[in-house]
N, CA, C, O and CB atoms as a CASP TS submission, in Angstrom:
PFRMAT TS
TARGET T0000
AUTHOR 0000-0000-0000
METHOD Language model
MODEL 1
PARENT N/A
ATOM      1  N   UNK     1       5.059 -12.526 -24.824  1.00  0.00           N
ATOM      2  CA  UNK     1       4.010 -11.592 -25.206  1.00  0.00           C
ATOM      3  C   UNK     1       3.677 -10.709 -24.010  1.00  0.00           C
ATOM      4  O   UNK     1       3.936 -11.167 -22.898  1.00  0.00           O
ATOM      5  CB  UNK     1       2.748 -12.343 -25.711  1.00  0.00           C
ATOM      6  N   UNK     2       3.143  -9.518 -24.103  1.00  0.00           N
ATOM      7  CA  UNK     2       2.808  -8.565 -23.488  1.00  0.00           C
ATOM      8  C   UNK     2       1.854  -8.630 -22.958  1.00  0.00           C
ATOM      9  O   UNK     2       1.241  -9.536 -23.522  1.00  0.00           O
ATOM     10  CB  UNK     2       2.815  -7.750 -23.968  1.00  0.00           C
ATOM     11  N   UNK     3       1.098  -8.127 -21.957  1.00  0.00           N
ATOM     12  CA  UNK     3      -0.002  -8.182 -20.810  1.00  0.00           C
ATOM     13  C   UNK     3      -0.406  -6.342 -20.631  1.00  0.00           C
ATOM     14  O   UNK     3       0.462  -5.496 -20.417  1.00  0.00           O
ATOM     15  CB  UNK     3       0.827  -9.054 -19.064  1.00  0.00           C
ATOM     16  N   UNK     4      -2.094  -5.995 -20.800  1.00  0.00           N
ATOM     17  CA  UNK     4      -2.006  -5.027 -19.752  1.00  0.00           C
ATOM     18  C   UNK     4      -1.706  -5.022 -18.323  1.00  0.00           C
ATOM     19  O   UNK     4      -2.003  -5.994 -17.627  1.00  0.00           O
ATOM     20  CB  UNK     4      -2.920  -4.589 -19.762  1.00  0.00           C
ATOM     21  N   UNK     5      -1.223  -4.144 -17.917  1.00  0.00           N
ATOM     22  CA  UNK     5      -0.913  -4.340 -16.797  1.00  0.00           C
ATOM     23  C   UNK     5       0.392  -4.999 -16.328  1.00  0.00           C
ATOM     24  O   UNK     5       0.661  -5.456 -15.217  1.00  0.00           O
ATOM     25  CB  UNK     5      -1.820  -4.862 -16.444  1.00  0.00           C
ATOM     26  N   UNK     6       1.139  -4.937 -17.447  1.00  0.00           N
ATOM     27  CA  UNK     6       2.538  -5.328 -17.036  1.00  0.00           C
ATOM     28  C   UNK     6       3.696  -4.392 -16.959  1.00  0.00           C
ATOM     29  O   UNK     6       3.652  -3.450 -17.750  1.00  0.00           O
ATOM     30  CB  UNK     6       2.950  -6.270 -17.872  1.00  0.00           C
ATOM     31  N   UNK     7       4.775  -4.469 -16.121  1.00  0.00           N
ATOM     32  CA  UNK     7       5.453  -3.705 -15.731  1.00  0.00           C
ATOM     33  C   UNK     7       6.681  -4.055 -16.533  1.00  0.00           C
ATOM     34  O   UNK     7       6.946  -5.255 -16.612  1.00  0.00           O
ATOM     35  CB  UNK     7       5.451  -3.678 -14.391  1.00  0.00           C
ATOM     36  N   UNK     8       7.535  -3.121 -17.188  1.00  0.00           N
ATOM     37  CA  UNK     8       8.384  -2.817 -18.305  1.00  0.00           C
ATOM     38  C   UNK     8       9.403  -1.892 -18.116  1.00  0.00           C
ATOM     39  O   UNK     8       9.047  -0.745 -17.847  1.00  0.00           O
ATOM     40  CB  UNK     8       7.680  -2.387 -19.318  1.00  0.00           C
ATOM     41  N   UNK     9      10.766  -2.167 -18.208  1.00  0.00           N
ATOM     42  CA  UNK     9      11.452  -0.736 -18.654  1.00  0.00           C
ATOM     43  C   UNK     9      11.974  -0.725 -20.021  1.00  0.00           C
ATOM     44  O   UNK     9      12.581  -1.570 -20.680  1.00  0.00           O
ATOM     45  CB  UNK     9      12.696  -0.340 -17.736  1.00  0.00           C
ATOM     46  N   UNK    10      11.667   0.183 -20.209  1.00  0.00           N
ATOM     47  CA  UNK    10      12.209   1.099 -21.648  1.00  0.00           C
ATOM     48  C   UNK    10      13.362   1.104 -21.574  1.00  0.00           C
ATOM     49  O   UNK    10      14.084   1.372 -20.614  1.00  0.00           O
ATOM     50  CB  UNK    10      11.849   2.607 -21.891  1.00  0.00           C
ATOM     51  N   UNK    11      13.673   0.723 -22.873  1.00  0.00           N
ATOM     52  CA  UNK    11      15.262   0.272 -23.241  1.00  0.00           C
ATOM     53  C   UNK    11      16.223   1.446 -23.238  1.00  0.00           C
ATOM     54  O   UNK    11      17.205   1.558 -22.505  1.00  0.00           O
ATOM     55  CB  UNK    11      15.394  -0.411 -24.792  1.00  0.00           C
ATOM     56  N   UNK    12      15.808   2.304 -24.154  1.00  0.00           N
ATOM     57  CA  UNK    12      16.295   3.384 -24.744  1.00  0.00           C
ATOM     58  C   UNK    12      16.704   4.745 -23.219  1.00  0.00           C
ATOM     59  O   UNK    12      17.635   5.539 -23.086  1.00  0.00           O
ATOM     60  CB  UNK    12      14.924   3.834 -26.033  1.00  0.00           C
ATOM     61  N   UNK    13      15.376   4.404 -22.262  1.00  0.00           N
ATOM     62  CA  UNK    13      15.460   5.670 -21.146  1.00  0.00           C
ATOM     63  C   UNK    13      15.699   4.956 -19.712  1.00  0.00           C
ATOM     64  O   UNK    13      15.618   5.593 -18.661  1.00  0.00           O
ATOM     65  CB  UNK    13      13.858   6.690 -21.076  1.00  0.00           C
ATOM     66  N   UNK    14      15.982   3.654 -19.763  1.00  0.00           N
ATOM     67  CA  UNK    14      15.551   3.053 -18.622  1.00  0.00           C
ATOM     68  C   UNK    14      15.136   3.156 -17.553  1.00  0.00           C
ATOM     69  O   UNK    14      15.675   2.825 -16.496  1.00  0.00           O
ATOM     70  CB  UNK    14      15.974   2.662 -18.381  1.00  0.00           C
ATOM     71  N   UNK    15      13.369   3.988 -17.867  1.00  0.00           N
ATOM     72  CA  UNK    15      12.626   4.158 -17.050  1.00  0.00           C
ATOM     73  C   UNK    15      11.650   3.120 -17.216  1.00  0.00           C
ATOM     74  O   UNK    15      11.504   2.586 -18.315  1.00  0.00           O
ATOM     75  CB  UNK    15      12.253   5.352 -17.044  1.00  0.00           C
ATOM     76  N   UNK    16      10.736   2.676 -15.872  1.00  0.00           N
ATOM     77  CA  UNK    16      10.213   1.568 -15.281  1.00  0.00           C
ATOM     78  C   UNK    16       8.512   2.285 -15.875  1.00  0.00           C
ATOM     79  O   UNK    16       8.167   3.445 -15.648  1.00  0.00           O
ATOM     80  CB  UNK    16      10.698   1.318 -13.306  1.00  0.00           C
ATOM     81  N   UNK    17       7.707   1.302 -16.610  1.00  0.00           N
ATOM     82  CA  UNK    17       6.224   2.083 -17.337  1.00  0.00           C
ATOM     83  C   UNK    17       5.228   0.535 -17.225  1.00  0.00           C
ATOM     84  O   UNK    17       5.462  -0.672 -17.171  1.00  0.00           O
ATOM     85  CB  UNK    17       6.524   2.844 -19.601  1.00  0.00           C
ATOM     86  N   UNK    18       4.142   1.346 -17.232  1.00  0.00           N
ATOM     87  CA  UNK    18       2.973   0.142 -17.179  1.00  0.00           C
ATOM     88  C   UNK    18       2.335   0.010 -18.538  1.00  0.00           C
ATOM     89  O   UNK    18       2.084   0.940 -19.306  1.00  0.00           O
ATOM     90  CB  UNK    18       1.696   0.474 -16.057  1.00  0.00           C
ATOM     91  N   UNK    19       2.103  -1.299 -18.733  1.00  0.00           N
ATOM     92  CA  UNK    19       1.484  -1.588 -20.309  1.00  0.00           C
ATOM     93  C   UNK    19       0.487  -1.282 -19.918  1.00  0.00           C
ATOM     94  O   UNK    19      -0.013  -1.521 -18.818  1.00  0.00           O
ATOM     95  CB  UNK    19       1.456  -2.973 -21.137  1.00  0.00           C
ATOM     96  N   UNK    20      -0.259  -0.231 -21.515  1.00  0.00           N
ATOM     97  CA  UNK    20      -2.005  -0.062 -21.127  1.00  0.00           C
ATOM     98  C   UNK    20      -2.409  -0.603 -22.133  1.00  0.00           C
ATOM     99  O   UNK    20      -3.539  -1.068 -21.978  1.00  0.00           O
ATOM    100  CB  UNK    20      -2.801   1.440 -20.952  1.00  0.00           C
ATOM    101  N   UNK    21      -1.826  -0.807 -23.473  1.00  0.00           N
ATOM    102  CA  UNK    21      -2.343  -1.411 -24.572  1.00  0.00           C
ATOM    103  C   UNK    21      -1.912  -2.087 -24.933  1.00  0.00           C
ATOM    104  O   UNK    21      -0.990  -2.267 -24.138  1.00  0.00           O
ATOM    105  CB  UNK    21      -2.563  -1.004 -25.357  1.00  0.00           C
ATOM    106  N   UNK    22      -1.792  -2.952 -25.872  1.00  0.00           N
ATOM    107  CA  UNK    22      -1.025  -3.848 -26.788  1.00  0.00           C
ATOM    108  C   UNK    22      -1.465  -4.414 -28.274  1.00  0.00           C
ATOM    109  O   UNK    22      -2.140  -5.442 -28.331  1.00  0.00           O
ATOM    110  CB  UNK    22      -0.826  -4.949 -26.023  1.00  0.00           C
ATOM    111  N   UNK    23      -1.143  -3.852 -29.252  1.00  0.00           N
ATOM    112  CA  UNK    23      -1.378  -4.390 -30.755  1.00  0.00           C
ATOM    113  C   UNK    23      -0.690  -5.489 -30.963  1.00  0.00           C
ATOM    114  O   UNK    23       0.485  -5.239 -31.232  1.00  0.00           O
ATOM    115  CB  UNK    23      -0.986  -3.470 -31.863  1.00  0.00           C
ATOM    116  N   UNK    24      -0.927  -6.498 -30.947  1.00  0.00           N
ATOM    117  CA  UNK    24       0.008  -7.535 -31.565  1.00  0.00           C
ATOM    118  C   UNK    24       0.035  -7.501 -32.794  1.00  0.00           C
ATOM    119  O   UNK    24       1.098  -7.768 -33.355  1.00  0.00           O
ATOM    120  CB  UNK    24      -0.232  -8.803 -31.286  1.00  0.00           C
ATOM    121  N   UNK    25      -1.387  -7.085 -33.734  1.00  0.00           N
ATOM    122  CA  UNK    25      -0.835  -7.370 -35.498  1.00  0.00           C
ATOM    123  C   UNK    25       0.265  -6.374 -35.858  1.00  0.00           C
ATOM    124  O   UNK    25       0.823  -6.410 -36.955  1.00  0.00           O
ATOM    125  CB  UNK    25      -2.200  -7.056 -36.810  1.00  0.00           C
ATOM    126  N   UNK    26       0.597  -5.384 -34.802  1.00  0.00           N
ATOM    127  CA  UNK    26       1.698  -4.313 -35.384  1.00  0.00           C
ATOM    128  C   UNK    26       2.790  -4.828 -34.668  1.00  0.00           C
ATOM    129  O   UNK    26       3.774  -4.298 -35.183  1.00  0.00           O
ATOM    130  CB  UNK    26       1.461  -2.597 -35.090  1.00  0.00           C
ATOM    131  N   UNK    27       3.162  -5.583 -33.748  1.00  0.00           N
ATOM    132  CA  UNK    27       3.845  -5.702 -32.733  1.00  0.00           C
ATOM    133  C   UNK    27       4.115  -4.467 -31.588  1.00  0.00           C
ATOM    134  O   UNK    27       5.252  -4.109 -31.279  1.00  0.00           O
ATOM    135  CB  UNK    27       4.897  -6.143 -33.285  1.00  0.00           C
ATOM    136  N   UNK    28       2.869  -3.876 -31.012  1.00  0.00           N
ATOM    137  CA  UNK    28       3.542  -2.219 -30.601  1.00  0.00           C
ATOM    138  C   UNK    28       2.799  -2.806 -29.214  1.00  0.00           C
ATOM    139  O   UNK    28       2.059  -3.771 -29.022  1.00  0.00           O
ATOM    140  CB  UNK    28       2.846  -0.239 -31.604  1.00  0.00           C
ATOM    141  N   UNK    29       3.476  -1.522 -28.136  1.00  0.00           N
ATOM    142  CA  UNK    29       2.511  -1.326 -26.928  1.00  0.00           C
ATOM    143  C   UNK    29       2.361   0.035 -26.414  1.00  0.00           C
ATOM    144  O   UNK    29       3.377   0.722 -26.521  1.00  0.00           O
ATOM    145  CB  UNK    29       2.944  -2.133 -25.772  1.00  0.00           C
ATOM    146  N   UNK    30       1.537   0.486 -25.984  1.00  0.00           N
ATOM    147  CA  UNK    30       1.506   1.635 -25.433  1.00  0.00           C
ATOM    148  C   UNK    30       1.703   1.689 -23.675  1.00  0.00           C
ATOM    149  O   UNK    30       1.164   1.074 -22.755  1.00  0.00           O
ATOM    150  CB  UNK    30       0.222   2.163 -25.938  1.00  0.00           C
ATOM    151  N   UNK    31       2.572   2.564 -23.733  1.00  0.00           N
ATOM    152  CA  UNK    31       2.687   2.644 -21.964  1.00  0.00           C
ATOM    153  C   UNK    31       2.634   3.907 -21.085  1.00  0.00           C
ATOM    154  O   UNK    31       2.617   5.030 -21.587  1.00  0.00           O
ATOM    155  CB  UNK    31       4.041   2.121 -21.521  1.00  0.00           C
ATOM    156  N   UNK    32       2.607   3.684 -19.733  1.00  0.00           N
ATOM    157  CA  UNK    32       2.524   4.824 -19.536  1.00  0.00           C
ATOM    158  C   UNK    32       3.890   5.122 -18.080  1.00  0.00           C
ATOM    159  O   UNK    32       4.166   4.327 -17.181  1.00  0.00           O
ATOM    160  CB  UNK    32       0.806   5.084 -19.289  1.00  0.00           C
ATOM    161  N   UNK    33       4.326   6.122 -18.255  1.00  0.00           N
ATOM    162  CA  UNK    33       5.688   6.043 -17.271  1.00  0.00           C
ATOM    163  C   UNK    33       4.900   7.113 -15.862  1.00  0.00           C
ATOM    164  O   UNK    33       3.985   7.902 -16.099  1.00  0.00           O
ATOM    165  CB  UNK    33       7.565   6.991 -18.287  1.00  0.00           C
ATOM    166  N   UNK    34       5.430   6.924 -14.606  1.00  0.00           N
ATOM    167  CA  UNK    34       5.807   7.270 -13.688  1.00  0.00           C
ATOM    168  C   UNK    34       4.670   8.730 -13.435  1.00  0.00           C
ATOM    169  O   UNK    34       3.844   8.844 -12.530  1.00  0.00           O
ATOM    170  CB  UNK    34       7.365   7.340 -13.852  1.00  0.00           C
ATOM    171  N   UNK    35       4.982   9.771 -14.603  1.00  0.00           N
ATOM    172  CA  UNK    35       4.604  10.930 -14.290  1.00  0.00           C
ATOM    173  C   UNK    35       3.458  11.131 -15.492  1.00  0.00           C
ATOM    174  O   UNK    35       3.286  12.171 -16.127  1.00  0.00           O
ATOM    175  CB  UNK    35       5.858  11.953 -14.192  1.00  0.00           C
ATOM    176  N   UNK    36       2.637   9.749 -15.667  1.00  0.00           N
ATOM    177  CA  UNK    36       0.942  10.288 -16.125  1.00  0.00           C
ATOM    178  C   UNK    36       1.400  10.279 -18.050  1.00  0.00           C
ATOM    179  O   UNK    36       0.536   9.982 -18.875  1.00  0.00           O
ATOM    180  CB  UNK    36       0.339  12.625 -15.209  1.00  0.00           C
ATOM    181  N   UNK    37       2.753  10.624 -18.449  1.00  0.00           N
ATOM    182  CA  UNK    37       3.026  10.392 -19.522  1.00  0.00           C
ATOM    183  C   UNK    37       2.465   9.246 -20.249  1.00  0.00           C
ATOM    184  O   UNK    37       1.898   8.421 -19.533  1.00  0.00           O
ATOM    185  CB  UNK    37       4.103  10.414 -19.480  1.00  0.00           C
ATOM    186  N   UNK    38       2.498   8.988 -21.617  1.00  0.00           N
ATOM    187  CA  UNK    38       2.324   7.569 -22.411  1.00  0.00           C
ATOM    188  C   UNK    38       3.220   7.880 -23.597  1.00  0.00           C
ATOM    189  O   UNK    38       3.678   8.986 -23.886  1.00  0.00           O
ATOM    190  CB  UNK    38       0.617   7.129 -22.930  1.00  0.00           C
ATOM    191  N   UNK    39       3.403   6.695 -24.257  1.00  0.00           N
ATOM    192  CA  UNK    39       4.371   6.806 -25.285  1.00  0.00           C
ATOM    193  C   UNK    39       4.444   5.289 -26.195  1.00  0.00           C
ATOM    194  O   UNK    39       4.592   4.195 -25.649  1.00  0.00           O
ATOM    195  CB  UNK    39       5.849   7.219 -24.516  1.00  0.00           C
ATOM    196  N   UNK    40       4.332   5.457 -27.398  1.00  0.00           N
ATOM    197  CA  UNK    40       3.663   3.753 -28.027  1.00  0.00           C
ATOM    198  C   UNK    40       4.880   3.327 -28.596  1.00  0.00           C
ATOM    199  O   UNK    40       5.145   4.101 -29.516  1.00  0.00           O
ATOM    200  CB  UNK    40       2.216   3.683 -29.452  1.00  0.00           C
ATOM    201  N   UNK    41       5.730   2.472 -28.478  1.00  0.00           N
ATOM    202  CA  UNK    41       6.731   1.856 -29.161  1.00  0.00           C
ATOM    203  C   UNK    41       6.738   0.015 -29.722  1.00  0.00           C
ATOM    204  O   UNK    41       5.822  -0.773 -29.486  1.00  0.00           O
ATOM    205  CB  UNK    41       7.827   2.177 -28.175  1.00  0.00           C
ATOM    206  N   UNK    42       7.586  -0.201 -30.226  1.00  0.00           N
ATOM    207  CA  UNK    42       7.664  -1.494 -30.645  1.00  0.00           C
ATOM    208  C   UNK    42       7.565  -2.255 -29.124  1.00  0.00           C
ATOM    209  O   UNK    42       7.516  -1.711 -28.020  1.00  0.00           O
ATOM    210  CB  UNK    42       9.094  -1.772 -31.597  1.00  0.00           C
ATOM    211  N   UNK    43       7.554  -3.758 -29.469  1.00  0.00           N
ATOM    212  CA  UNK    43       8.183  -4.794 -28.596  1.00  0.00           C
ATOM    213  C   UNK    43       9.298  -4.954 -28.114  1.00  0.00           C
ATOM    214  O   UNK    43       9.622  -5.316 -26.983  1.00  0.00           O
ATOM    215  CB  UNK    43       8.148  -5.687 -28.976  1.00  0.00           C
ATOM    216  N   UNK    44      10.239  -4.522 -29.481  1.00  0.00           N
ATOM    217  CA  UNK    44      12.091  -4.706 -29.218  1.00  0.00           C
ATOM    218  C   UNK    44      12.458  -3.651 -28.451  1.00  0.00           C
ATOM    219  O   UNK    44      13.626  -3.444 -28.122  1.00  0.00           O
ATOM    220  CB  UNK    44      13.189  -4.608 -30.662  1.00  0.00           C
ATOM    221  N   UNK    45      11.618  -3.027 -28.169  1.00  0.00           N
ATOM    222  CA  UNK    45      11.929  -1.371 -27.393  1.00  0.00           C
ATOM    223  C   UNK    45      11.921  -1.225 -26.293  1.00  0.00           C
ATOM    224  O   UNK    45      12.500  -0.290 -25.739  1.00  0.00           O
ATOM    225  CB  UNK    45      11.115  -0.305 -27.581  1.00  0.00           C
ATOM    226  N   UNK    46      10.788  -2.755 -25.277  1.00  0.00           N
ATOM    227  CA  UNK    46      10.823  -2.796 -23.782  1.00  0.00           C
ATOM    228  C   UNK    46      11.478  -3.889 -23.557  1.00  0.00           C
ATOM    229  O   UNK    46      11.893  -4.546 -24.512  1.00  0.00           O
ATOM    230  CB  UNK    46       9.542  -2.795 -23.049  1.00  0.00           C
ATOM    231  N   UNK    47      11.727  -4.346 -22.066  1.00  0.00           N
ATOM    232  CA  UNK    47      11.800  -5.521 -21.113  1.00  0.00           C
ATOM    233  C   UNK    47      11.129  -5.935 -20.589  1.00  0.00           C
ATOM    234  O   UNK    47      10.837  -5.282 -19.587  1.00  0.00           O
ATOM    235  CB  UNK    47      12.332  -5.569 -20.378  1.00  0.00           C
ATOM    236  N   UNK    48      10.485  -7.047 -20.748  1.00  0.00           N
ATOM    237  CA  UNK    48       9.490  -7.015 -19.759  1.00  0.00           C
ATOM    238  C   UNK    48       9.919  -7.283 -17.968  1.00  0.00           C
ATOM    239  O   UNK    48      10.943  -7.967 -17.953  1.00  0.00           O
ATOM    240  CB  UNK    48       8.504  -8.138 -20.313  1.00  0.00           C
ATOM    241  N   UNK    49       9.635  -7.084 -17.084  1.00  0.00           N
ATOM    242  CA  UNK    49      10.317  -7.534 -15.870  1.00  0.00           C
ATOM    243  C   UNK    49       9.583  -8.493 -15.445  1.00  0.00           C
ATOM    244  O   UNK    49       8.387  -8.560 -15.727  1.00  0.00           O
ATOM    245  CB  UNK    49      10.534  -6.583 -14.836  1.00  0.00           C
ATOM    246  N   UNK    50      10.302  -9.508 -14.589  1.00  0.00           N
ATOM    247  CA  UNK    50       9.944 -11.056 -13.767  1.00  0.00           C
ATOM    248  C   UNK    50       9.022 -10.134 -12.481  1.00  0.00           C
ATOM    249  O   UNK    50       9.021  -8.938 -12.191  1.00  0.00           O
ATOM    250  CB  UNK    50      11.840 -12.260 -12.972  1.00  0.00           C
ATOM    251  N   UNK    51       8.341 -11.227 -11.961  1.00  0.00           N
ATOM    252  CA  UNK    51       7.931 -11.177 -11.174  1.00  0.00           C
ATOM    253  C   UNK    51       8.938 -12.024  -9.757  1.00  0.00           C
ATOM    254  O   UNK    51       9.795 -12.873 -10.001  1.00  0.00           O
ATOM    255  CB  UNK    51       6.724 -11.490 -11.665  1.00  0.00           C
ATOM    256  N   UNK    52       8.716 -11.731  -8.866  1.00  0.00           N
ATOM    257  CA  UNK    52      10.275 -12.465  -7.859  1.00  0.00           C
ATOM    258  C   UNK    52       9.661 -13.076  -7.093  1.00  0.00           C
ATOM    259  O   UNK    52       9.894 -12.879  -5.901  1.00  0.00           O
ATOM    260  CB  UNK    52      11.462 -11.495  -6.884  1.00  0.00           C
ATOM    261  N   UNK    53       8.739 -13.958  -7.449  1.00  0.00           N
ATOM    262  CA  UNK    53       7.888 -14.696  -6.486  1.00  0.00           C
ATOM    263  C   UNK    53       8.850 -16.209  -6.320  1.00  0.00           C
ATOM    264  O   UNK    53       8.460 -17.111  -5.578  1.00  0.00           O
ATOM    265  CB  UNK    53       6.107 -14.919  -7.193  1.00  0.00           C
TER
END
């Protein structure tokens, strides 16, 4: 499951975006990439990335 504040790349552009929202009854998240953009897609649509601790 998804977190605000989690760091993601987009499948489709594989650019690196921060979760700001998250619907779970729809399965969607909204994010926002690099340059102030946002853009709301499914779950199956990001990665979420590890942390490398």
């Amino acid at each position: 499951m998804f977190e605000v504040k989690d760091i993601v790349t987009v499948n489709h552009n594989k650019e690196v975006a921060k979760v700001v929202t998250v619907n779970a009854r729809y399965s969607q998240i909204e994010v926002q990439y690099n340059d102030g953009s946002y853009e709301v897609m499914g779950f199956h649509k990001v990665t979420k990335q590890e942390d490398d601790k």
